[in-house]
C-alpha positions as CSV (number, residue, x, y, z in Angstrom):
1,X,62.0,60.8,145.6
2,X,59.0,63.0,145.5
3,X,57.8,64.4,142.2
4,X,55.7,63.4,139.8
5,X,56.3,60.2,137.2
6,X,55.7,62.4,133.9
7,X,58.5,65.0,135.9
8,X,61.0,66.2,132.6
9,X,64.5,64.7,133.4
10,X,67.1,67.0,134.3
11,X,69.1,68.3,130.8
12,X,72.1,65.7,131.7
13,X,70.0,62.8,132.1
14,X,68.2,63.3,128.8
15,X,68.3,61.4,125.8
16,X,68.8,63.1,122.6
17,X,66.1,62.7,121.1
18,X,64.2,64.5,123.7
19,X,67.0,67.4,123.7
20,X,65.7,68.0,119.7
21,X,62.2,67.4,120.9
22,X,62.5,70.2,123.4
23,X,64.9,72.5,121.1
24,X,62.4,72.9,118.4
25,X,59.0,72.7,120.8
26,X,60.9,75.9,123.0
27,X,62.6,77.4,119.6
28,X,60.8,81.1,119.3
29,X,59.0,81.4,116.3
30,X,59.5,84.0,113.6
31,X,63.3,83.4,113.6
32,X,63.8,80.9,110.8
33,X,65.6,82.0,107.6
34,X,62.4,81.9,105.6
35,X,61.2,84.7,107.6
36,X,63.9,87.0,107.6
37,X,63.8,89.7,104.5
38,X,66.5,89.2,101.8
39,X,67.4,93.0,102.3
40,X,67.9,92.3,105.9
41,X,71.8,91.9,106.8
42,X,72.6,88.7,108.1
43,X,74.9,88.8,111.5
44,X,76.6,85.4,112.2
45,X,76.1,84.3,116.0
46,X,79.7,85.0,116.7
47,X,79.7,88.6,115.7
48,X,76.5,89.4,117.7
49,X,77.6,87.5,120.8
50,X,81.3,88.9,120.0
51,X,79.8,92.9,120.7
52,X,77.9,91.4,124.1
53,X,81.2,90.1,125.1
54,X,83.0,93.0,125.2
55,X,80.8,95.4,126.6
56,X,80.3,92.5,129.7
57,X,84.4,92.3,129.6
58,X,84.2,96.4,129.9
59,X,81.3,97.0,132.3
60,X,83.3,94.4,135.0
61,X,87.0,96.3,134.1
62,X,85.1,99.3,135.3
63,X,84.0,97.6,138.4
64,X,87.2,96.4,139.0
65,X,88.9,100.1,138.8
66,X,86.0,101.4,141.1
67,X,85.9,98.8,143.6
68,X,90.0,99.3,143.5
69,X,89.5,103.2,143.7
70,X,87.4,103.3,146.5
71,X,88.9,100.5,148.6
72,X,92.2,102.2,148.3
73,X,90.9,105.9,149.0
74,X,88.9,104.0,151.9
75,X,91.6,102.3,153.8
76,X,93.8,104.9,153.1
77,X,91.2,107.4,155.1
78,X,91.3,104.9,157.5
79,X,94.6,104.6,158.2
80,X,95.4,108.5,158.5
81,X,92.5,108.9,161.2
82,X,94.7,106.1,163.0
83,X,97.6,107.9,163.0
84,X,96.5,110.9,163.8
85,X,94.8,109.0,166.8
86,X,97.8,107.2,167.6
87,X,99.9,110.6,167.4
88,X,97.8,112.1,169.6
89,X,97.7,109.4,171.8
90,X,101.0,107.6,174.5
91,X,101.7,105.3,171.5
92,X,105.3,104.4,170.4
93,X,106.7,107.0,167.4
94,X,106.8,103.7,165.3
95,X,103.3,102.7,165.3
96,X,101.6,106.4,163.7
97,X,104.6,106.2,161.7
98,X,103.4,102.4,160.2
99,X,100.0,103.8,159.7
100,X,100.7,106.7,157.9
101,X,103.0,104.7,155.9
102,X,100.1,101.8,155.5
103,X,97.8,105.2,154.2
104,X,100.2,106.5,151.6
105,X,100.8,102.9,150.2
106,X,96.8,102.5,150.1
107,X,96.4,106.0,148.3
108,X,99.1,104.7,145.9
109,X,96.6,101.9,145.0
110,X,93.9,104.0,144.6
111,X,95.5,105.9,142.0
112,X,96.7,102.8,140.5
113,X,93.5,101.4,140.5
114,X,92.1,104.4,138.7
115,X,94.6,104.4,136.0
116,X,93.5,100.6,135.0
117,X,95.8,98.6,136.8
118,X,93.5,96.6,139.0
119,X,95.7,93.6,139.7
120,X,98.9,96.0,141.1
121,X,96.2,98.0,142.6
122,X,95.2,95.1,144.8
123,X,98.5,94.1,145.5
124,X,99.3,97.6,146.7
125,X,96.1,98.0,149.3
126,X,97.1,94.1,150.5
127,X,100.8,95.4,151.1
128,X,99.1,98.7,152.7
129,X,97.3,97.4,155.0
130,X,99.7,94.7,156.3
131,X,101.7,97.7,157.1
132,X,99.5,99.0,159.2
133,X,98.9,95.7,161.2
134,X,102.2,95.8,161.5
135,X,102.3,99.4,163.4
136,X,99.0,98.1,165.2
137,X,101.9,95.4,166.2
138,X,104.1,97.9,167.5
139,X,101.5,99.0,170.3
């Protein structure tokens, strides 16, 4: 093992006295109850952590809805170039048919994932897409 012998223990291995030691040498300073005004409202740790928590629990829903949004809006691009490839193209009726089909179902999850519901939404693209591998089956 290469480190050196005074090296701090890792925060499992610690005793607890140490764990104290190192709470009240790292504690900031200024934040005891002694220094807070008597005016000053007092917030319990819940209720100021309880306000972070939601506004995390909001900023990732939002993610969720765009990531849903624009994968849906993407693959369903996608898929409507490939049909209109494959139309052009010698391909088999069937297999622009499956891709247009695959598009419309990934535009429906789009929508859905725009409304909020993130968990149909990916369902939806999932099913979209295997619908067009199954047309790019067909060829």
């Amino acid at each position: 093992m290469s480190g050196r012998p005074d090296a701090d223990l890792p925060p499992d291995t610690q005793t607890a006295e140490e764990t104290t030691e190192d709470a009240r040498e790292d504690a900031p300073r200024g934040d005891s109850p002694e220094d807070t005004p008597v005016d000053a409202p007092q917030e319990s740790s819940e209720d100021a952590h309880e306000g972070d928590d939601e506004d995390l629990l909001a900023a990732r829903a939002r993610r969720a809805r765009w990531a849903a949004v624009g994968t849906g809006a993407l693959l369903a691009l996608a898929g409507t170039a490939a049909a209109l490839l494959r139309a052009a193209g010698t391909a088999p009726v069937l297999v622009p048919v499956a891709y247009a089909c695959g598009a419309a179902v990934c535009a429906l999850a789009a929508v859905l994932g725009s409304r909020g519901r993130t968990r149909r939404a990916l369902w939806t693209t999932v099913a979209g897409v295997m619908v067009m591998a199954l047309g790019d089956q067909f060829d």
